[in-house]
VEXDOSE-521161 format. One record per residue: residue number from 0; x, z, y of N, C-alpha, C in turn. Coordinates in nm, 3 decimals, m for minus. Example, Ala and Ser with C-alpha at 12.3 -4.5 7.8 and 13.67 -1.06 7.14 Angstrom:
% VEXDOSE-521161
PT/num/n_xx/n_zz/n_yy/ca_xx/ca_zz/ca_yy/c_xx/c_zz/c_yy
PT/0/1.319/0.780/m0.569/1.230/0.780/m0.450/1.320/0.780/m0.330
PT/1/1.285/0.708/m0.225/1.367/0.714/m0.106/1.290/0.787/0.003
***
This chain:
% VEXDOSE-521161
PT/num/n_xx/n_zz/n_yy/ca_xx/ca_zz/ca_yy/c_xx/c_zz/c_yy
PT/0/4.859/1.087/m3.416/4.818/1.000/m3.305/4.929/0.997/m3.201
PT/1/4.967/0.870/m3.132/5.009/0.849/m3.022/4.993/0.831/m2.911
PT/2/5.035/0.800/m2.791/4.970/0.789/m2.714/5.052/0.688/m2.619
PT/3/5.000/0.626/m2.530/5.012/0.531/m2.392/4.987/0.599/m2.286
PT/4/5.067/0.645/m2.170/4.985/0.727/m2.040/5.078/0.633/m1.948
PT/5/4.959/0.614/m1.849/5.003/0.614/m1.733/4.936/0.658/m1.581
PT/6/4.883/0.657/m1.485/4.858/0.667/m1.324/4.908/0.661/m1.204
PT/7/4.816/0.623/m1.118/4.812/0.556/m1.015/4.768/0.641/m0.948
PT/8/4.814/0.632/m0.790/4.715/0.701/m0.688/4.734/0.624/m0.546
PT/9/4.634/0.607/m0.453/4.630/0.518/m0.336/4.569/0.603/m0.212
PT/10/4.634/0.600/m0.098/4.582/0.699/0.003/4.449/0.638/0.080
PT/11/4.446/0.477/m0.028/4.308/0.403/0.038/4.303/0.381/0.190
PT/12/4.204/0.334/0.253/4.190/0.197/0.379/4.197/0.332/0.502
PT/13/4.157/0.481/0.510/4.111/0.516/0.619/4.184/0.642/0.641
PT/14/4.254/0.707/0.532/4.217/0.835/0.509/4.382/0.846/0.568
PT/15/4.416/0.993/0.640/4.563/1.014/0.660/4.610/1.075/0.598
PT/16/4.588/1.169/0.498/4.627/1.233/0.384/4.563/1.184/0.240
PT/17/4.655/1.184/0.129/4.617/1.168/0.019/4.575/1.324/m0.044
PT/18/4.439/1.352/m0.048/4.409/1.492/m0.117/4.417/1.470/m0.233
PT/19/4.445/1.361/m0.317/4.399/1.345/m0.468/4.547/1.402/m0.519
PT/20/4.563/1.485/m0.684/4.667/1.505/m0.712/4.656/1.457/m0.886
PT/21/4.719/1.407/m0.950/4.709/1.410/m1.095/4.847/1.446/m1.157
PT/22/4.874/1.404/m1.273/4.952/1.424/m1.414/4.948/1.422/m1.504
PT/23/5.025/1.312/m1.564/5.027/1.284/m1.709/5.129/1.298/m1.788
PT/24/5.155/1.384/m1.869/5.264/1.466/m1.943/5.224/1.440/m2.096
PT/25/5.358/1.394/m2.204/5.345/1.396/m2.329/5.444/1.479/m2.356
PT/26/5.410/1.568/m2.461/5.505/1.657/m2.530/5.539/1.622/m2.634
PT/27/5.655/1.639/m2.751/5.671/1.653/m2.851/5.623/1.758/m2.936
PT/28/5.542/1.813/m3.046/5.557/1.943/m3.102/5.543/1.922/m3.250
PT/29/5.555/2.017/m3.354/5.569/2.015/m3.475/5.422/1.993/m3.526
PT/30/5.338/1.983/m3.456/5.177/1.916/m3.469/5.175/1.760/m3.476
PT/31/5.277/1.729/m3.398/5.276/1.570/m3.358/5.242/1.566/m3.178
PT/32/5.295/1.461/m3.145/5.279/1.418/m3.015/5.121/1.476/m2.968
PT/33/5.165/1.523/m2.814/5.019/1.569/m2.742/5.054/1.503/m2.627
PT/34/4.920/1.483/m2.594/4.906/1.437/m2.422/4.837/1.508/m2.303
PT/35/4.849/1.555/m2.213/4.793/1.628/m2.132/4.762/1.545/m1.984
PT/36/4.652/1.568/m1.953/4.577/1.456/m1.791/4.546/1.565/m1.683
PT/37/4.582/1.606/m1.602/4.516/1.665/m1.515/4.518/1.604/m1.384
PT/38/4.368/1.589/m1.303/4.318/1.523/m1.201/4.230/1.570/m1.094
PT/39/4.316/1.600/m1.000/4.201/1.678/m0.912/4.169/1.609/m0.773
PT/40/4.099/1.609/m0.697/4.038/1.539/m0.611/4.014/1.680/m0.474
PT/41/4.127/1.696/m0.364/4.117/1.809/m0.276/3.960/1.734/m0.173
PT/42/3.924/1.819/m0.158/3.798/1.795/m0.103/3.828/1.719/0.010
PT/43/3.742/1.605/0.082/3.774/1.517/0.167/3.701/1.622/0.269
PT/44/3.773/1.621/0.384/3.689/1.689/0.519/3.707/1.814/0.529
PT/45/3.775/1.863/0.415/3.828/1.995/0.433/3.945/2.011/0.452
PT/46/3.987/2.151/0.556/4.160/2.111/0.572/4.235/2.156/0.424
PT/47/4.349/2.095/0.422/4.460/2.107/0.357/4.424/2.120/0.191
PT/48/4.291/1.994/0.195/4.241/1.972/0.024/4.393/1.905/m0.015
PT/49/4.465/1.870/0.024/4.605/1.836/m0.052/4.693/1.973/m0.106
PT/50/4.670/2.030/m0.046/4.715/2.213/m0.119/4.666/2.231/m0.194
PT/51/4.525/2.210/m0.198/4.455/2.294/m0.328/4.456/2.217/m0.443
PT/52/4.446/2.079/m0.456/4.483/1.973/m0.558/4.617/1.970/m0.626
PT/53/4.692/1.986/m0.543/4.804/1.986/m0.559/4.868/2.150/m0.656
PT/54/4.828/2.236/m0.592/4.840/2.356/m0.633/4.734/2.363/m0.813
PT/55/4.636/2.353/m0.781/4.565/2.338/m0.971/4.613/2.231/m1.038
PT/56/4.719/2.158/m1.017/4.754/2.031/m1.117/4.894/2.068/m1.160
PT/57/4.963/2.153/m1.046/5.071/2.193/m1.101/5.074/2.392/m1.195
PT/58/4.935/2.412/m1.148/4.907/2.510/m1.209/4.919/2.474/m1.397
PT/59/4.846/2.416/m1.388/4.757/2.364/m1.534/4.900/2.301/m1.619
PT/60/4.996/2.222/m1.515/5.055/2.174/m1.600/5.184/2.266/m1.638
PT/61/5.164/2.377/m1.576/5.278/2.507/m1.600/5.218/2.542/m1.703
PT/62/5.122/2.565/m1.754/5.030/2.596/m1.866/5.097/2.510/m1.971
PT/63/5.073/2.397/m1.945/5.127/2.318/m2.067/5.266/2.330/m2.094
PT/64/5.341/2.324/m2.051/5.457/2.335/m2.010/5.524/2.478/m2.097
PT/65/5.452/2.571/m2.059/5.485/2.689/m2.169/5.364/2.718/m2.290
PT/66/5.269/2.646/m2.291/5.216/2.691/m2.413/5.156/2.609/m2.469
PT/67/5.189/2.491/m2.462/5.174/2.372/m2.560/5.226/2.395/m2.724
PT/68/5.361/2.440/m2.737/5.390/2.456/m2.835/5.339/2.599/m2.923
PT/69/5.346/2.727/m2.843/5.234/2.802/m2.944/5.109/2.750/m2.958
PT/70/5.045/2.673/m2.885/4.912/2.648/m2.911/4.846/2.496/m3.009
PT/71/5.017/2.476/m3.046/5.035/2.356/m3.191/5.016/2.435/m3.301
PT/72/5.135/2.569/m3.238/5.123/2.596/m3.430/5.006/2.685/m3.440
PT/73/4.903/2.679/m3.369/4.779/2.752/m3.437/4.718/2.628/m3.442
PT/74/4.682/2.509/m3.410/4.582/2.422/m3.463/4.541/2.379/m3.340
PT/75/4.543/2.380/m3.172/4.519/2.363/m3.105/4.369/2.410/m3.097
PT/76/4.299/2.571/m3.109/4.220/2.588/m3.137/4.141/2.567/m2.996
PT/77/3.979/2.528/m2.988/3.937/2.490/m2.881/3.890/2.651/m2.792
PT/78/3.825/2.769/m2.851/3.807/2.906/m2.806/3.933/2.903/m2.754
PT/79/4.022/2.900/m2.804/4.173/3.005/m2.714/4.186/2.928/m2.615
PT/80/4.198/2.780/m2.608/4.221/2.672/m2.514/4.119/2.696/m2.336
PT/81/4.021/2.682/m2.400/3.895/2.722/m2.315/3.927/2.889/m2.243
PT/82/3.936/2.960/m2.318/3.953/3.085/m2.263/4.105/3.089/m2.161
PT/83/4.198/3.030/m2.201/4.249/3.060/m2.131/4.303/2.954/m2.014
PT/84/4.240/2.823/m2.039/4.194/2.760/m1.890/4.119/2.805/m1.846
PT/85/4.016/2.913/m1.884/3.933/2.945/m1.761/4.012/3.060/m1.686
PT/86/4.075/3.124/m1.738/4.100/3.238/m1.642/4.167/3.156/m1.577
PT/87/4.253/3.084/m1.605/4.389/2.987/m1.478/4.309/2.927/m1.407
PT/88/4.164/2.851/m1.422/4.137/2.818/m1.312/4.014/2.967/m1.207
PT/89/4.026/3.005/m1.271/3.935/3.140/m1.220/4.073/3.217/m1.110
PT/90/4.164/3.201/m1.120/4.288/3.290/m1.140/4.295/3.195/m0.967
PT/91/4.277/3.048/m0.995/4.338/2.949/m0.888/4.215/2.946/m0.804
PT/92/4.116/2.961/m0.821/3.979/2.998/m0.742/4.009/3.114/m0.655
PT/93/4.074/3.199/m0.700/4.088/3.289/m0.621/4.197/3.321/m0.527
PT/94/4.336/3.242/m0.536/4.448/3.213/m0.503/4.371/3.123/m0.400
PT/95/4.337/3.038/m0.372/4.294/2.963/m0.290/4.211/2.985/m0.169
PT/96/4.098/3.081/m0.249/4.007/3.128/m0.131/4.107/3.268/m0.097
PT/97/4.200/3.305/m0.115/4.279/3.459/m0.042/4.362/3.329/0.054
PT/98/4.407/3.235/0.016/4.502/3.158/0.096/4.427/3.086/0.232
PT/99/4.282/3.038/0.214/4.224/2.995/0.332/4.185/3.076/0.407
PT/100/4.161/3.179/0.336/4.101/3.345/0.433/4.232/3.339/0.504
PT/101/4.301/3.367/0.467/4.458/3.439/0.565/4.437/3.273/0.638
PT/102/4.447/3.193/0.665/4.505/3.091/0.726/4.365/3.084/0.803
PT/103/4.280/3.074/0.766/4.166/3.057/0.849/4.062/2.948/0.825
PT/104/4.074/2.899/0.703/3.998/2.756/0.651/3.953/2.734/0.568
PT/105/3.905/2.623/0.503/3.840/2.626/0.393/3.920/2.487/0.357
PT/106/3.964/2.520/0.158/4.003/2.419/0.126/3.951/2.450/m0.028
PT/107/3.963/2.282/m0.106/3.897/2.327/m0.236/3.907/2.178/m0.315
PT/108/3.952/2.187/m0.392/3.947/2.092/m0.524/3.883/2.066/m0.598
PT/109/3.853/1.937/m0.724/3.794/1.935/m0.825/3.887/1.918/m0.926
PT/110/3.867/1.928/m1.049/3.933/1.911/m1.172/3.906/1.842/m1.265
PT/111/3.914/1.797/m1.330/3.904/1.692/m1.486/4.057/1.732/m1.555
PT/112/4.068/1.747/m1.644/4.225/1.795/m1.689/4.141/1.740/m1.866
PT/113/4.225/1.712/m1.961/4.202/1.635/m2.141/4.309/1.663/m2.202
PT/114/4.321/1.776/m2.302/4.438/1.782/m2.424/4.405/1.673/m2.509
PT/115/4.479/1.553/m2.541/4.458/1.536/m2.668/4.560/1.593/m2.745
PT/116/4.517/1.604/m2.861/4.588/1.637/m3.008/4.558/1.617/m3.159
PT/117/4.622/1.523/m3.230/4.570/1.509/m3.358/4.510/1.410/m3.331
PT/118/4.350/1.443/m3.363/4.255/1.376/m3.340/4.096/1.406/m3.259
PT/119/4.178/1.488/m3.180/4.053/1.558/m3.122/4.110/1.550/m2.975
PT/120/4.009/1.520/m2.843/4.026/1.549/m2.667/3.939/1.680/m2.638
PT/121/3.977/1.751/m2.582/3.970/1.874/m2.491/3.948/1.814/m2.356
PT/122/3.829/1.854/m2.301/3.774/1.829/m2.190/3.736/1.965/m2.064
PT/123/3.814/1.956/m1.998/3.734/2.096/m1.857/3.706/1.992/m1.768
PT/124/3.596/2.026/m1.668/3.523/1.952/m1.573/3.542/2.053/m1.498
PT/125/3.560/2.070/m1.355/3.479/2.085/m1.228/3.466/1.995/m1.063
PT/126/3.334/1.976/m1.082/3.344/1.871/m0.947/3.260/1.742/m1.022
PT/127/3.300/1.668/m0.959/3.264/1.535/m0.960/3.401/1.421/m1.032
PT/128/3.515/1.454/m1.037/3.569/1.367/m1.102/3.586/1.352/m1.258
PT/129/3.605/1.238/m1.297/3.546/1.220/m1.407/3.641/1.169/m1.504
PT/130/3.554/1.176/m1.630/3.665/1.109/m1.738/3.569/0.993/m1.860
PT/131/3.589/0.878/m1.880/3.565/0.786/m1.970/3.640/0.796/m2.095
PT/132/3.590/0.735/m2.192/3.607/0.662/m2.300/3.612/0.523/m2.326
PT/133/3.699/0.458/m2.364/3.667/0.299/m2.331/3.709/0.287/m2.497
PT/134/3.635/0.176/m2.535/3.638/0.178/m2.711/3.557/0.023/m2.693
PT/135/3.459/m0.032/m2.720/3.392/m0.164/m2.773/3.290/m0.142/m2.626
PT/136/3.280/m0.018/m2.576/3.222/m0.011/m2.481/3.289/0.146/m2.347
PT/137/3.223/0.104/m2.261/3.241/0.266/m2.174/3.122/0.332/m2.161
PT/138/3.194/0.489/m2.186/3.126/0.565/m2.229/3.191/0.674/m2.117
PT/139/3.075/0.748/m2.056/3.118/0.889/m1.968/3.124/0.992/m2.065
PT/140/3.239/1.045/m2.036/3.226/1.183/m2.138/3.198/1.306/m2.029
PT/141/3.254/1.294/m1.904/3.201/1.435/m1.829/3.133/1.399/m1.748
PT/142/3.040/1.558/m1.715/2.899/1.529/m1.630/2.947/1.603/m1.479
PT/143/2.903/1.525/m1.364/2.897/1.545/m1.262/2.848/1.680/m1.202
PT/144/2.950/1.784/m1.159/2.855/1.951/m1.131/2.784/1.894/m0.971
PT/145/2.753/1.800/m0.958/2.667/1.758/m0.800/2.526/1.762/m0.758
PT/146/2.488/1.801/m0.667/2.372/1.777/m0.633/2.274/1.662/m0.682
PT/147/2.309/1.546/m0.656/2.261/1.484/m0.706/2.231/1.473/m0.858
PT/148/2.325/1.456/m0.907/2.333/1.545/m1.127/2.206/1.615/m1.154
PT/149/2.216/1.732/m1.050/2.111/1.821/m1.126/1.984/1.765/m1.016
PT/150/1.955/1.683/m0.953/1.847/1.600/m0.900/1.798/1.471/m0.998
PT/151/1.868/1.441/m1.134/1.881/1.396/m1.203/1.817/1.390/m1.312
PT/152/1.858/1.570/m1.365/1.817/1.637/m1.442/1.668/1.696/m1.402
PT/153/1.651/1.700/m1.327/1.526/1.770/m1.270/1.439/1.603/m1.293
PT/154/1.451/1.527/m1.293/1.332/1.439/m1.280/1.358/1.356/m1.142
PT/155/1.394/1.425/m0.995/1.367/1.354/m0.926/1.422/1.232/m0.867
PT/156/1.562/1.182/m0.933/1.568/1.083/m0.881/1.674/1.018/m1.002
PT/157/1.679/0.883/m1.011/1.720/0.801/m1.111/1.893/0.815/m1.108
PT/158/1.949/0.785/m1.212/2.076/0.768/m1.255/2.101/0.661/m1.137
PT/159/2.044/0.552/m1.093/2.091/0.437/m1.027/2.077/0.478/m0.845
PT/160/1.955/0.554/m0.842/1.914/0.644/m0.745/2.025/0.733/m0.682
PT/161/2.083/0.813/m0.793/2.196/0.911/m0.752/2.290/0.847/m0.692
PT/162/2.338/0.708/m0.756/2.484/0.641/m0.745/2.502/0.635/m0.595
PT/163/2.368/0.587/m0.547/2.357/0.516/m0.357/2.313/0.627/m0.284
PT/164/2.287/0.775/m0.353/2.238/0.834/m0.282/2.343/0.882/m0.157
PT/165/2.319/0.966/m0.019/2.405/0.958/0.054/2.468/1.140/0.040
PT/166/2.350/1.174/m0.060/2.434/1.307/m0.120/2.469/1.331/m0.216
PT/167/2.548/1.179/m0.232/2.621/1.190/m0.365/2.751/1.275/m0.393
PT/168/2.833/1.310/m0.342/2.946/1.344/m0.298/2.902/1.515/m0.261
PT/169/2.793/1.587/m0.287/2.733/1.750/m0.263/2.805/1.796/m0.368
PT/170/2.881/1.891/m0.367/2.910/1.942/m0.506/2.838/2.083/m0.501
PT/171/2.846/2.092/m0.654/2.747/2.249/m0.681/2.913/2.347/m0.683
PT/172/2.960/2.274/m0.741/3.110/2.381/m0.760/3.231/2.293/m0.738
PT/173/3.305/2.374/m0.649/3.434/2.386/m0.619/3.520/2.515/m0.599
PT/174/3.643/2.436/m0.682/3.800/2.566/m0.723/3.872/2.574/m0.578
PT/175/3.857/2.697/m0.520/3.877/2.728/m0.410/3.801/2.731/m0.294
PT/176/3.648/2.705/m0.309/3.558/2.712/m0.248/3.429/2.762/m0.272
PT/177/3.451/2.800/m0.395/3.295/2.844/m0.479/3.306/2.987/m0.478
PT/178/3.255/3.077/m0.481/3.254/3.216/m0.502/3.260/3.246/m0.662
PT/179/3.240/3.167/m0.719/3.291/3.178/m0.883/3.250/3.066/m0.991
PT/180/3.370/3.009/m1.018/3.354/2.908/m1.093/3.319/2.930/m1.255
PT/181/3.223/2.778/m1.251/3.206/2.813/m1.406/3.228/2.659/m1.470
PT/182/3.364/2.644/m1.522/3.391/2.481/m1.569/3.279/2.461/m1.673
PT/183/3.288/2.350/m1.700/3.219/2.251/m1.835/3.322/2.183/m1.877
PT/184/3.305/2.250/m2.095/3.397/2.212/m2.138/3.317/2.102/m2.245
PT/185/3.424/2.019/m2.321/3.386/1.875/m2.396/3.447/1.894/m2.520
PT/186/3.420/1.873/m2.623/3.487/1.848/m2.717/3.502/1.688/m2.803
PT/187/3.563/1.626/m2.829/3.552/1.499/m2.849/3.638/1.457/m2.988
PT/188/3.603/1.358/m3.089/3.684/1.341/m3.184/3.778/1.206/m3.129
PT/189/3.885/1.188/m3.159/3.973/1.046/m3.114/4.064/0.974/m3.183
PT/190/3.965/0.852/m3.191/4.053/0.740/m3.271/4.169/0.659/m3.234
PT/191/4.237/0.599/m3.253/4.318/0.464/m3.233/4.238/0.406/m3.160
PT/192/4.360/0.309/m3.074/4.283/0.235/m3.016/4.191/0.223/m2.922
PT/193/4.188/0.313/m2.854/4.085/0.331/m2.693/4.148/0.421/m2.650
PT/194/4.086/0.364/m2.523/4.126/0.431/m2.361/4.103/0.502/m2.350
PT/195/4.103/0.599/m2.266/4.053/0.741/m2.166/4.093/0.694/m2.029
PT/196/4.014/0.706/m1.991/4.019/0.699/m1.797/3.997/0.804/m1.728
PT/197/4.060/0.862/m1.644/4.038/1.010/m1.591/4.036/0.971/m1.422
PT/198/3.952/0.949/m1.366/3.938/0.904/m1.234/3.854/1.030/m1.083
PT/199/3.919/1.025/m1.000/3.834/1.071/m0.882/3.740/0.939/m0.848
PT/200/3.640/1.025/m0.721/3.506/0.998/m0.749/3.555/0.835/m0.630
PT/201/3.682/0.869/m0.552/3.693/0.740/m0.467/3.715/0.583/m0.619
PT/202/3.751/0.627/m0.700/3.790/0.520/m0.807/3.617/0.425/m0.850
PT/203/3.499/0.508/m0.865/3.436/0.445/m0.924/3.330/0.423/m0.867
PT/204/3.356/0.425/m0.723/3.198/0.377/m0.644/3.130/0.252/m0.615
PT/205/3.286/0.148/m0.599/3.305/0.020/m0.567/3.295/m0.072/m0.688
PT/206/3.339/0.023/m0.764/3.326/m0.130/m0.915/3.212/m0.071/m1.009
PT/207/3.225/m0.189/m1.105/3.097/m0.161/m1.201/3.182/m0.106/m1.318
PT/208/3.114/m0.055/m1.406/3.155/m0.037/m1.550/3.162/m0.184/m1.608
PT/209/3.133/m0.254/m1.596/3.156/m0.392/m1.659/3.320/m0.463/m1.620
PT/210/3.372/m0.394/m1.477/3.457/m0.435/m1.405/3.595/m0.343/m1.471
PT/211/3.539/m0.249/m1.536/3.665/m0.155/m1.582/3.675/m0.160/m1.718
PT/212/3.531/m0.159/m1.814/3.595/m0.306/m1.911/3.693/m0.389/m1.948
PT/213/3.679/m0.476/m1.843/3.728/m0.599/m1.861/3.878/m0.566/m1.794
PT/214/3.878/m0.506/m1.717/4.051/m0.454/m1.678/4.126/m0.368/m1.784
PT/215/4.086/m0.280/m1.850/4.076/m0.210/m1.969/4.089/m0.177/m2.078
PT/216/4.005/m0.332/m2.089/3.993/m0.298/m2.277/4.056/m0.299/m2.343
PT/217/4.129/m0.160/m2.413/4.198/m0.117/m2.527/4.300/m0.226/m2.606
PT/218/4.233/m0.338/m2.636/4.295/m0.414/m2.691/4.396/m0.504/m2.634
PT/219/4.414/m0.542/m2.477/4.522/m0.601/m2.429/4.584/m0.432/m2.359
PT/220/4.562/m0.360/m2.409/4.710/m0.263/m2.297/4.779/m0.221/m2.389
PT/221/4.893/m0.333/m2.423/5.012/m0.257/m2.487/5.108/m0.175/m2.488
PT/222/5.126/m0.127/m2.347/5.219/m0.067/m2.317/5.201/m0.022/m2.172
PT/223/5.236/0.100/m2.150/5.249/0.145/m2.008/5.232/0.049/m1.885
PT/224/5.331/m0.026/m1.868/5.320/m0.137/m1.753/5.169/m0.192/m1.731
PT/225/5.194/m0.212/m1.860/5.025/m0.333/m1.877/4.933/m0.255/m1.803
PT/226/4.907/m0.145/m1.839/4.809/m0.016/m1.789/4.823/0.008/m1.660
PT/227/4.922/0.045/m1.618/4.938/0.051/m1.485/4.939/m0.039/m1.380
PT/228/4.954/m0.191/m1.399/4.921/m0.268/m1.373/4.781/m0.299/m1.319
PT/229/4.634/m0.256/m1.443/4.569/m0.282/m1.446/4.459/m0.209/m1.394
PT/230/4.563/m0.044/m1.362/4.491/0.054/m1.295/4.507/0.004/m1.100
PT/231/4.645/m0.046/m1.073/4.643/m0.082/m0.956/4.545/m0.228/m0.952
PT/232/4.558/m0.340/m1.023/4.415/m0.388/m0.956/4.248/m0.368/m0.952
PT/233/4.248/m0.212/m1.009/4.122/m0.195/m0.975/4.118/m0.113/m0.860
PT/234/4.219/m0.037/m0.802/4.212/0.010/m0.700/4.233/m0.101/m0.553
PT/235/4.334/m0.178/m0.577/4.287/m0.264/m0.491/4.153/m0.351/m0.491
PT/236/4.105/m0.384/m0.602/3.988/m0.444/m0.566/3.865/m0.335/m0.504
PT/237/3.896/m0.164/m0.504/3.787/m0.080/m0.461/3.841/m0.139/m0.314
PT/238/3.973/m0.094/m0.269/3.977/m0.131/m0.165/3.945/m0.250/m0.059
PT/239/3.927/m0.380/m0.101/3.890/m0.472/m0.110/3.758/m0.473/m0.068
PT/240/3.671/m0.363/m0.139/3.534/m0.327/m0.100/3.486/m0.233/m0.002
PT/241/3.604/m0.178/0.095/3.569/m0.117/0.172/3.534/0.033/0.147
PT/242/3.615/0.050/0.009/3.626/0.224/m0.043/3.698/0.296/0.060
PT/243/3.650/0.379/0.143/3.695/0.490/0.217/3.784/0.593/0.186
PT/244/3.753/0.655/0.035/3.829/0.782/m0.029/3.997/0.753/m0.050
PT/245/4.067/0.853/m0.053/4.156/0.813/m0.178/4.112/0.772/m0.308
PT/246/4.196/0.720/m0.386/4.178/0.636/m0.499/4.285/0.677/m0.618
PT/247/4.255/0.735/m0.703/4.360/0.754/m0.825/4.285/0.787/m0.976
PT/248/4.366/0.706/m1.013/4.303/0.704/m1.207/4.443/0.742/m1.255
PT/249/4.426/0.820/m1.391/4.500/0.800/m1.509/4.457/0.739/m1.648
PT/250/4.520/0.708/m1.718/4.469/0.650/m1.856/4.580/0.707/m1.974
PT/251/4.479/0.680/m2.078/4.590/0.727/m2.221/4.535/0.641/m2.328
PT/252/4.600/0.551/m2.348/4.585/0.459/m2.509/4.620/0.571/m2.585
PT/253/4.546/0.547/m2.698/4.606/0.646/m2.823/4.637/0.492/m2.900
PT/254/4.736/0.498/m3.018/4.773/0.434/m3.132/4.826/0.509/m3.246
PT/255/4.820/0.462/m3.345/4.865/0.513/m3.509/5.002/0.542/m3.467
***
């Protein structure tokens, strides 16, 4: 498998810092081409969420960076993978909260980070930002750790309910703010031919899934430009709508 990457990020209509941080990195290895996404979203309203975003994206991608290639020639197994993103982000949970203690504040990130390889995506979640599938349709592959989510799950209030709710944006967990994190991991099989969208939560409040579709679909993004292109007019059209957050997506076409 191959791949298409590109991203975008926008400091959006209000905000004076951009807290959002991502990265999209392809490696070469004797497995075949891999792609790596990591996307974090520094908490809005907290000081210096641009440190802590910033700090787990370049964490993760030091990770890749040195152990992409041992972790080809075993098969890209998903246990070792998992185990040892959790301690790095367990590791950065705690780097963070020793760093706001000494300084005096509170700061804290979310994560979405996706190995692909072969034919399989690797998924860690924490927070609220998210990651799609785009294929004949869109499809969410990660679940929201938010208040609202598990208000969801409980019965009391609707999927459509949550979207407008005004505690949408509660998180149950945050890296550098939680007293101990516990990610959610994904496992996914991956074909030719579709997208992955890896977005913070400012990317998908303003448009519909019908709207990212049609900007999207697999079959006109031939190439990087095209993609990136198509990631900046959906952020201007959030903006357009009076989206408050920062704003940043990544994407990855896979092809034969």
């Amino acid at each position: 498998m191959n791949y298409l990457i590109s991203a975008k990020t926008d400091i959006g209509t209000t905000r004076k810092t951009n807290q959002d941080a991502v990265s999209v990195r392809r490696y070469q290895t004797a497995a075949g081409p891999v792609a790596l996404v990591i996307l974090c979203d520094g908490m809005g309203g907290l000081a210096k969420g641009e440190l802590a975003s910033a700090s787990m994206v370049n964490a993760l991608r030091n990770w890749g960076d040195q152990r992409i290639g041992a972790i080809a020639a075993q098969g890209f197994p998903f246990d070792i993978i998992k185990f040892e993103w959790t301690e790095l982000i367990r590791s950065m949970n705690r780097k963070i909260q020793e760093y706001g203690a000494k300084a005096g504040i509170t700061l804290g990130t979310t994560l979405t980070a996706g190995l692909f390889s072969r034919d399989q995506l690797i998924l860690v979640n924490v927070g609220d930002t998210r990651a799609y599938q785009i294929s004949d349709r869109v499809a969410l592959l990660t679940k929201d750790q938010t208040f609202v989510m598990r208000e969801v799950d409980l019965g009391h209030l609707t999927p459509e309910q949550a979207e407008k709710d005004e505690r949408r944006s509660v998180l149950l967990q945050c890296i550098g703010a939680s007293e101990e994190v516990y990610p959610d991991y994904f496992l996914f099989p991956v074909a030719e031919n579709e997208l992955y969208l890896f977005c913070t939560d400012g990317f998908r409040h303003e448009i519909t899934t019908q709207e990212i579709f049609n900007a999207l679909n697999p079959a006109e993004m031939a190439n990087p430009d095209v993609i990136g292109t198509r990631l900046l007019q959906l952020i201007d059209l959030n903006k357009s709508r009076q989206e408050r957050d920062n704003i940043t997506a990544a994407a990855v076409r896979t092809y034969a």
